[in-house]
N, CA, C and O of each residue as an XYZ file, in Angstrom:
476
protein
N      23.825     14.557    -18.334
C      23.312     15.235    -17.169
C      22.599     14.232    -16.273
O      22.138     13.195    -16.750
N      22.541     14.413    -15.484
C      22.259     13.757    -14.462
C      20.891     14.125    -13.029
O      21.045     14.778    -11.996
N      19.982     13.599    -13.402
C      18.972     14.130    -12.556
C      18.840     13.248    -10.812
O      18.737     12.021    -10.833
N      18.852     13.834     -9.702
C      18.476     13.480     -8.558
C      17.418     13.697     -8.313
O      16.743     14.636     -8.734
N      17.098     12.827     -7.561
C      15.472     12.795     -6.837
C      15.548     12.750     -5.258
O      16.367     12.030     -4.688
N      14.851     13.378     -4.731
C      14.956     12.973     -3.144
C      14.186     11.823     -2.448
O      13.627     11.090     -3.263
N      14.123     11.698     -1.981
C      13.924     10.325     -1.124
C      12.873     11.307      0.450
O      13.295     12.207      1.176
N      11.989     10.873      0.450
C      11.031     11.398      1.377
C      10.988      9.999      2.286
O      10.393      9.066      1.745
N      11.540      9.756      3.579
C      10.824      8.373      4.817
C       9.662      9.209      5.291
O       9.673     10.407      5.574
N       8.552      8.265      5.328
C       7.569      8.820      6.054
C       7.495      7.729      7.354
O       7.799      6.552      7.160
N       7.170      8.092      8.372
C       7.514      7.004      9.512
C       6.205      6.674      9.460
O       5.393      7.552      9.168
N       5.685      5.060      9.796
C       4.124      4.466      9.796
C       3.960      4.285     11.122
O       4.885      4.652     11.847
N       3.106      3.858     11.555
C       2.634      2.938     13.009
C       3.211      1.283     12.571
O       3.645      0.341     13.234
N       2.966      1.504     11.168
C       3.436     -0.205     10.663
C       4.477     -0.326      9.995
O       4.952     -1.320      9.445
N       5.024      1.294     10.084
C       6.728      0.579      9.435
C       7.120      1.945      9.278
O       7.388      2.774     10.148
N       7.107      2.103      7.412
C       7.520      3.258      6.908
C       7.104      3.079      5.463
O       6.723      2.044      4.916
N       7.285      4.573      4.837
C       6.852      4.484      3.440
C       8.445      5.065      2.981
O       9.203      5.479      3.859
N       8.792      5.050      1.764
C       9.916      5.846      1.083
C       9.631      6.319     -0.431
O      10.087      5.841     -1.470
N       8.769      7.367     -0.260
C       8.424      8.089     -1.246
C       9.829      8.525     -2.297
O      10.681      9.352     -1.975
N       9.811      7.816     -3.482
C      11.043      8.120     -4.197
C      10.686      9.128     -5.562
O      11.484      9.904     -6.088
N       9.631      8.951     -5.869
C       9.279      9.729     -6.865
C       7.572     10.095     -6.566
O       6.813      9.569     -5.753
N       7.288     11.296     -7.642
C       6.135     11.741     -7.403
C       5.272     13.319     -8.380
O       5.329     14.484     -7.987
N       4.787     12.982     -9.246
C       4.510     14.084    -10.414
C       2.935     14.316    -10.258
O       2.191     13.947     -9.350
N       2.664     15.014    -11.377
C       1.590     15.471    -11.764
C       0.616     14.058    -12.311
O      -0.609     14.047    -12.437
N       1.449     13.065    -12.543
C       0.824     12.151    -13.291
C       1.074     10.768    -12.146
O       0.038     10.104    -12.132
N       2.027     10.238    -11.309
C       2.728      8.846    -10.776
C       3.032      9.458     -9.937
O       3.180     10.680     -9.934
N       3.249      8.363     -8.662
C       3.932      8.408     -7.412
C       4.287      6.856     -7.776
O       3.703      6.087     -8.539
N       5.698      6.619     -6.790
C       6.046      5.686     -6.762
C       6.726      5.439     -4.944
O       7.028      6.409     -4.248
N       6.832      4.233     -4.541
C       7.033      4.280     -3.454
C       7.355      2.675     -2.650
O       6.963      1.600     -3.103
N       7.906      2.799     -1.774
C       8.341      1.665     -0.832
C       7.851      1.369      0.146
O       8.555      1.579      1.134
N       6.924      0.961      0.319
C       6.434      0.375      1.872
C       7.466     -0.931      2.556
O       7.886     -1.904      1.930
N       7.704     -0.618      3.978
C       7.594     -1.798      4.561
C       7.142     -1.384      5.610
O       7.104     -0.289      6.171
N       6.435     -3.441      6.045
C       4.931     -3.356      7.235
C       6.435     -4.183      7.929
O       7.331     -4.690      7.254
N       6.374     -4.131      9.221
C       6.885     -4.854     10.046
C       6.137     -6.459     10.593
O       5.095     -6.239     11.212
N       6.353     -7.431     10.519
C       5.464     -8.402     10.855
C       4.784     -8.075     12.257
O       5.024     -7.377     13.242
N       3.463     -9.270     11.658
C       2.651     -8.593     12.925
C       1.981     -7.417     12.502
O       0.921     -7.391     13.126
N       2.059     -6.504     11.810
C       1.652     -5.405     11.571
C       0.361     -5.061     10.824
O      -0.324     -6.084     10.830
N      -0.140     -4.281     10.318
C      -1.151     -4.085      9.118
C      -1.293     -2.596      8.866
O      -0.843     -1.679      9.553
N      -2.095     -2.521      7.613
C      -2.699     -1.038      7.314
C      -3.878     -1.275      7.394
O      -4.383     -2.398      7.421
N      -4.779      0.410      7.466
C      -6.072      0.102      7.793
C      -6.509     -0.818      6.881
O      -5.929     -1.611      6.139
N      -7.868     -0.494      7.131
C      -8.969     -1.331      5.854
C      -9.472     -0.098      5.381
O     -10.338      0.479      6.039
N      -9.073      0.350      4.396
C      -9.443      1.582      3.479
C      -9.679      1.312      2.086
O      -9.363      0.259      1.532
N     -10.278      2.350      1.499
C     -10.013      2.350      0.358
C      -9.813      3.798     -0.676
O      -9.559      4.736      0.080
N      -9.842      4.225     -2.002
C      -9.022      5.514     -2.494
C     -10.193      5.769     -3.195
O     -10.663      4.863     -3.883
N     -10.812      6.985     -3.130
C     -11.647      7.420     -4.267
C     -11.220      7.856     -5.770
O     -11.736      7.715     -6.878
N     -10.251      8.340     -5.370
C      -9.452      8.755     -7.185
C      -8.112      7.960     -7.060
O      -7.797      7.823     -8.242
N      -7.089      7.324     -6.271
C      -6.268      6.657     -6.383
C      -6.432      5.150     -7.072
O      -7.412      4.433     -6.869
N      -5.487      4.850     -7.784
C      -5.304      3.794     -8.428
C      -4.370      3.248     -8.316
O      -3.465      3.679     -9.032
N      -4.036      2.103     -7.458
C      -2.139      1.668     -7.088
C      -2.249     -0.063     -8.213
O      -2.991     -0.713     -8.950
N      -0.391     -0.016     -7.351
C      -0.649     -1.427     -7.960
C       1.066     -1.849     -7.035
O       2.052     -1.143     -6.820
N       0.762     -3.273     -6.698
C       2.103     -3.291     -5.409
C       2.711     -4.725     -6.063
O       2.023     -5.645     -6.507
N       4.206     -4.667     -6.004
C       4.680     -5.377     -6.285
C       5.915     -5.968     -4.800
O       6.676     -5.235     -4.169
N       5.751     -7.222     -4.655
C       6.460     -7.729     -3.130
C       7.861     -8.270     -3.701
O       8.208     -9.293     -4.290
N       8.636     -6.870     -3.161
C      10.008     -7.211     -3.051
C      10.332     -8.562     -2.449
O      10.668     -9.610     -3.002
N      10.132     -8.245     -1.077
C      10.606     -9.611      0.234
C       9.275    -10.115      0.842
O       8.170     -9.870      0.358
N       9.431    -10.617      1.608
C       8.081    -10.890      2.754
C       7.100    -11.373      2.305
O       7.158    -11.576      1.092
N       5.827    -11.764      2.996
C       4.744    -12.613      2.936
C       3.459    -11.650      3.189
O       3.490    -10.913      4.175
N       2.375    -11.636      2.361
C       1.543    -10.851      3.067
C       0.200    -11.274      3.093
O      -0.087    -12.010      2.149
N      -0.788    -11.013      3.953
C      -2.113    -11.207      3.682
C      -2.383    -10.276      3.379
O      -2.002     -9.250      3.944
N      -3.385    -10.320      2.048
C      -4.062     -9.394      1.642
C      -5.758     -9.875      1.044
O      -6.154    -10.729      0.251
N      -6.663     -8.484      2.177
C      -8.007     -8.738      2.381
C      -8.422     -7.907      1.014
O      -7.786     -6.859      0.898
N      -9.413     -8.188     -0.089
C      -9.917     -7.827     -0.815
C     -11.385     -7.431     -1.161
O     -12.031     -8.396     -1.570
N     -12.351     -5.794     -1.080
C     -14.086     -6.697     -0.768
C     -14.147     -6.422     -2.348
O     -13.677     -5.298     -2.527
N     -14.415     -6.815     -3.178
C     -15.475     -6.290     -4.531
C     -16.501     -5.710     -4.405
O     -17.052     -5.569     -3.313
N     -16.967     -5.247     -5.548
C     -18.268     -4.489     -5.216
C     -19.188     -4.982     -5.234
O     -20.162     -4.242     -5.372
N     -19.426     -6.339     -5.124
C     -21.063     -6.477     -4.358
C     -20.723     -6.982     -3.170
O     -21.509     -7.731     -2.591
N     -19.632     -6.688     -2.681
C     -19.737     -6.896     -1.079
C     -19.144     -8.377     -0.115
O     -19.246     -8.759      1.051
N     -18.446     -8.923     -1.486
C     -17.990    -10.210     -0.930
C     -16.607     -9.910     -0.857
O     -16.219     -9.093     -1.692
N     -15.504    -10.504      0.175
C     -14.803    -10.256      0.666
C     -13.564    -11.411      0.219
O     -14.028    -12.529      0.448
N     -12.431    -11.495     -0.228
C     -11.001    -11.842     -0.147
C     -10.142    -12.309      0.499
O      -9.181    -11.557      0.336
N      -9.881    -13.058      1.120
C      -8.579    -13.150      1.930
C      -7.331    -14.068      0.709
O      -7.449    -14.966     -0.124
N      -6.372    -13.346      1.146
C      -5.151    -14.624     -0.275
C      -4.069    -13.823      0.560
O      -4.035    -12.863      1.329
N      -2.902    -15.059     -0.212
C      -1.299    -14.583      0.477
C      -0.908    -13.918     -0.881
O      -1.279    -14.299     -1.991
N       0.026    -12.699     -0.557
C       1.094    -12.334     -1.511
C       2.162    -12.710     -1.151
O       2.277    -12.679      0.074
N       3.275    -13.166     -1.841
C       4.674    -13.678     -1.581
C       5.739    -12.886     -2.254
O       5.618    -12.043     -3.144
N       6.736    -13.295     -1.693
C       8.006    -12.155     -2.517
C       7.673    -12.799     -4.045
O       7.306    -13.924     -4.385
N       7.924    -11.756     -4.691
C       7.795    -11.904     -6.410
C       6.396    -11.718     -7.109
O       6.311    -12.230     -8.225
N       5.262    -11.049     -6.615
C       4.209    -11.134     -6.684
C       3.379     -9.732     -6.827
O       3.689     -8.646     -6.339
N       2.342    -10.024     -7.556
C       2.293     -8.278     -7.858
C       0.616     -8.593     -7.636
O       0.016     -9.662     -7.749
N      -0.084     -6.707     -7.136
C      -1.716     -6.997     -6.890
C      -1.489     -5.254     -7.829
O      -0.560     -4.454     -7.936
N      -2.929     -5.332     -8.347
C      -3.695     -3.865     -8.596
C      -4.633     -3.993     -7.608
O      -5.051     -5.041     -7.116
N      -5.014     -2.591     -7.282
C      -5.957     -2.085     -6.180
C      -6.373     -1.053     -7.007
O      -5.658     -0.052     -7.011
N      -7.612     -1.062     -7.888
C      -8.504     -0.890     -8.665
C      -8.974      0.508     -7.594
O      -8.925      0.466     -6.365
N      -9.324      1.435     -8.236
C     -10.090      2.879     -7.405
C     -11.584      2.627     -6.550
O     -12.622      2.521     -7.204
N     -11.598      2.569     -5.532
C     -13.020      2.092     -4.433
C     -13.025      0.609     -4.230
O     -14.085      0.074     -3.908
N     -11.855     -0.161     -4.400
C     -11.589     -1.486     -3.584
C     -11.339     -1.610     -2.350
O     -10.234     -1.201     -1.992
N     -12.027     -2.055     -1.565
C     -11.908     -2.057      0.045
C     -10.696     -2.855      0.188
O     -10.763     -3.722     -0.683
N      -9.576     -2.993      0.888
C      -8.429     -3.282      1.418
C      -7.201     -3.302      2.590
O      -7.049     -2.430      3.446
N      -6.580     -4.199      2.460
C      -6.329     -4.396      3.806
C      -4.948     -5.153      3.260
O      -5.163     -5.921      2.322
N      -3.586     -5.058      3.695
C      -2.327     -5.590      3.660
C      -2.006     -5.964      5.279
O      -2.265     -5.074      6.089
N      -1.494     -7.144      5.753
C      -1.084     -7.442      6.829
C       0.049     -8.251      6.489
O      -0.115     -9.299      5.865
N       1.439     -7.771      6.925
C       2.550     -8.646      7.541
C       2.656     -9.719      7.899
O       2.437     -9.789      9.108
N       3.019    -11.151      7.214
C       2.975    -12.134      7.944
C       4.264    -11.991      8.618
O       4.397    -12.425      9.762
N       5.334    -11.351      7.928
C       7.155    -11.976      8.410
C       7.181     -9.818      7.474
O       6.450     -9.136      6.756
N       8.210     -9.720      8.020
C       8.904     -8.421      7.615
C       8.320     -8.264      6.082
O       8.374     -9.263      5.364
N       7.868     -7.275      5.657
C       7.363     -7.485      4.320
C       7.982     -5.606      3.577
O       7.748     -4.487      4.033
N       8.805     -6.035      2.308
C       8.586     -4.432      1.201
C       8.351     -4.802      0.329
O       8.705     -5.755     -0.366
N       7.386     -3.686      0.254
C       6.765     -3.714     -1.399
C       6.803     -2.253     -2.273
O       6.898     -1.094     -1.869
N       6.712     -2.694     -3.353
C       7.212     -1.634     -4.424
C       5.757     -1.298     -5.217
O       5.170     -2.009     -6.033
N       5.351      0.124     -4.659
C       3.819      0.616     -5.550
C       4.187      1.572     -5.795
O       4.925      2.398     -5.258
N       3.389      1.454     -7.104
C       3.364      2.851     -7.923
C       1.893      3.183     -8.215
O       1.098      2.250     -8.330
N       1.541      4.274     -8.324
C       0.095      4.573     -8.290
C      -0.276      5.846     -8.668
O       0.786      6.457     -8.785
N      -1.361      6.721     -8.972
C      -1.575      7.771     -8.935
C      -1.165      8.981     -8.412
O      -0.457      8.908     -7.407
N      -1.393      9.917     -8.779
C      -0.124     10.799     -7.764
C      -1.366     11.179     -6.017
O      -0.959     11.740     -4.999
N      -2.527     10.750     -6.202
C      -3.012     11.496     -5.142
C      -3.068     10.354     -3.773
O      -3.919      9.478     -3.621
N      -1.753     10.697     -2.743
C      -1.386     10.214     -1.992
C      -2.105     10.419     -0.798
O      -2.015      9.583      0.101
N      -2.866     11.506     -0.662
C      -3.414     11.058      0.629
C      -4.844     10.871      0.704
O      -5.503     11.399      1.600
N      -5.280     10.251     -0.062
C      -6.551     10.073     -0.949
C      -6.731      8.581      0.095
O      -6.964      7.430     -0.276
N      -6.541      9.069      1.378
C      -7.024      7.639      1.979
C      -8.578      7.678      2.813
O      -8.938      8.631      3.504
N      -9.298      6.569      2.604
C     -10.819      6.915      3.537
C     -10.304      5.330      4.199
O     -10.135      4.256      3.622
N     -10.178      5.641      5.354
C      -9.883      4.394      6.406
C     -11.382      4.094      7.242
O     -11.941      4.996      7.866
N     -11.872      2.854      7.165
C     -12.760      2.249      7.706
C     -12.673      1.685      8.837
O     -13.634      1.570      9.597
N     -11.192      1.152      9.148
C     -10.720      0.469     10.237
C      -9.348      0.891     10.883
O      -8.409      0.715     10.106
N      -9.157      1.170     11.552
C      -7.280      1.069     11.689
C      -7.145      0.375     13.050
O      -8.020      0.453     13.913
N      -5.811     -0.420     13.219
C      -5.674     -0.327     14.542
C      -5.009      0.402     16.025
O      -4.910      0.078     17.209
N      -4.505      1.997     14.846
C      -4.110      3.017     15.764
C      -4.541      4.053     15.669
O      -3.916      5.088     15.899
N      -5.981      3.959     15.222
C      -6.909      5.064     15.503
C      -6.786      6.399     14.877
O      -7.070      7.417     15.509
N      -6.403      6.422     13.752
C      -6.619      7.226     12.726
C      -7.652      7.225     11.506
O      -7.995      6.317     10.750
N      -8.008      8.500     11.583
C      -9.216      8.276     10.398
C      -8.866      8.737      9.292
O      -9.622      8.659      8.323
């Protein structure tokens, strides 16, 4: 037997997401940022991800909790956890997808920053 799943595009300001799976327990999913691009600077109160870079180059801003702050590249082949109340930030250097899987609570976003004005 054979099980299908649907495929959800969500359209971004910075690309798109492709929600492929999604339970009581996991979501799994596809981002790509378009270069040039970014997501806010947010972070998840009950979400727990973890991103793995298909293609592309990325900066990614990190704060810890006493308040000191991150900057590092991710490269294709490269994987980050984003720990629950990590402040964060992914930016596009060149076309970038990445492959996260995470908690199922997806819209568990508190945005601090964006640059298209969503809170």
């Amino acid at each position: 037997m054979k099980a299908t799943l649907k495929i959800e595009r969500v359209e971004k300001p910075w690309g798109y997401e492709l929600i492929w799976a999604k339970t009581e327990k996991y979501a799994a999913k596809i981002l790509h940022l378009e270069k040039g691009k970014r997501l806010s600077y947010q972070y998840h109160q009950k979400k727990d991800e973890a991103m793995f870079v298909i293609a592309g180059k990325l900066l990614v801003e990190l704060e810890g909790e006493g308040g000191g702050k991150t900057v590092s590249h991710l490269n294709s082949g490269e994987c980050l956890h984003i720990p629950i109340l990590t402040r964060h930030r992914l930016t596009a250097i060149e076309d970038s997808d990445i492959f996260e899987v995470s908690t199922p609570e997806l819209d568990d976003v508190v945005r601090l920053e964006d640059d298209h004005g969503r809170v």
